[in-house]
C-alpha positions, 0 to 999 in steps of 0.5 A, spaced: 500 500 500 502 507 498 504 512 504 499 515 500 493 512 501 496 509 509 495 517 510 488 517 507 486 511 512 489 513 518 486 519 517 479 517 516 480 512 522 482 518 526 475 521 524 472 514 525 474 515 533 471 522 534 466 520 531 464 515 536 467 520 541 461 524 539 455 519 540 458 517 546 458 525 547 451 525 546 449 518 550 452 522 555 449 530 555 455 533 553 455 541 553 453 542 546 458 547 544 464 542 545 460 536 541 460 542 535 466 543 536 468 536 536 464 535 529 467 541 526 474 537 527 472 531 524 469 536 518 476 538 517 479 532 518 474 529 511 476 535 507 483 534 509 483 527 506 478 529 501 483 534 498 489 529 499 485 524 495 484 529 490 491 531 490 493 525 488 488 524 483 491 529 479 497 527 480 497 521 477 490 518 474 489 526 470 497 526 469 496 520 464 489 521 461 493 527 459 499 523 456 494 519 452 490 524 450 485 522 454 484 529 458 477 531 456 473 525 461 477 528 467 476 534 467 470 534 466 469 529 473 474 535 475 469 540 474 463 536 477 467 534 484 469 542 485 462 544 483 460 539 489 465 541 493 463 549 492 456 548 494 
């Protein structure tokens, strides 16, 4: 496996862990703010990894489509995850 996708992994499993965290929050009553503040953390963690995931993307899969010539289909998924990602 790449370092690339071990960063990946371990970076979900870390949302996965405050994840649980945050439902044992809620099980237990916890003070609201600190339960949003622990969502917002593994928002960022999601993003950080989506960017990752991305990054890689580009660097390699939508590298060789250009080398093939094969550019258009790319960009386009390209375009239609940014656009997602903007709303």
């Amino acid at each position: 496996m790449s370092h690339d996708k071990m960063y990946q992994i371990n970076l979900l499993k870390t949302a996965k862990g405050q994840i649980d965290g945050i439902i044992k929050m809620l099980e237990d009553g916890r003070y609201c703010i600190d339960i949003s503040n622990q969502i917002i953390a593994v928002q960022g963690l999601l993003k950080k990894t989506n960017l990752d995931v991305l990054d890689n993307h580009i660097k390699h899969c939508v590298k060789e489509a250009i080398k093939e010539g094969n550019e258009d289909a790319k960009i386009k998924e390209l375009t239609q995850i940014l656009d997602r990602l903007i709303k």
